[in-house]
Structures are given as C-alpha cells and as structure tokens.
C-alpha positions, 0 to 999 in steps of 0.5 A: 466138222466144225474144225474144218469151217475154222480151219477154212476160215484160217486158210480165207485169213491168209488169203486176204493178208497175202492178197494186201501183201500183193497189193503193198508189194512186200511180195517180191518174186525172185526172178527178174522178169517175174517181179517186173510183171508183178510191178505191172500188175500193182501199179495197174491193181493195187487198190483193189488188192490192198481193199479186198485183202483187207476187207476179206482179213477183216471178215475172216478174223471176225469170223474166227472169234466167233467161231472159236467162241462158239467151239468153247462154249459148248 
C-alpha cells in the first residue's frame, strides 16, 4: 500500500513539471491551430501555470524523500 502513495506522489511530480512546462511554453502541440490556442492560453495564464507547477513540484519532491526515507527505514 505504501508503494502506491509513492507512485501517486511521483505521478503528482509530473504533474507540476508538465504544468511549469505548459507555463514556459516548452509544450508545443503540433498542429497549428492547437499551438495558437495554446499561446492564448499562456499569454492569458501563464503566471498561474509556472506558480502552481512549481509549487506542486516542490511539495511533491519533499514528499517523496520522505517518503522513501520512511520505506528504507524500516
């Protein structure tokens, strides 16, 4: 059971890199109109995207260390 809370929190980590990714604008869909959307959608949120994904990043990392320092404590 405690393998799946880390591999929840690992999934919650990639969650807040992508969404800080999505802020920067290093995601860049393929299709044309798709990426103007998307550029809309930055220019409109993209302060709240890099702060939420670095935030969440940050919590989560913390969250992993310990709880792998718990795992290998035992």
């Amino acid at each position: 059971m405690e393998w799946i809370g880390l591999l929840l929190e690992c999934c919650f980590l990639w969650l807040g890199i992508y969404l800080y990714r999505l802020g920067r604008g290093w995601v860049r869909p393929t299709d044309p109109q798709a990426r103007q959307r998307a550029a809309d959608f930055r220019a409109r949120n993209g302060w709240w995207l890099r702060l939420a994904g670095l935030a969440l990043a940050a919590i989560m990392l913390i969250n992993i260390v310990l709880h792998l320092q718990q795992l290998f404590s035992n």
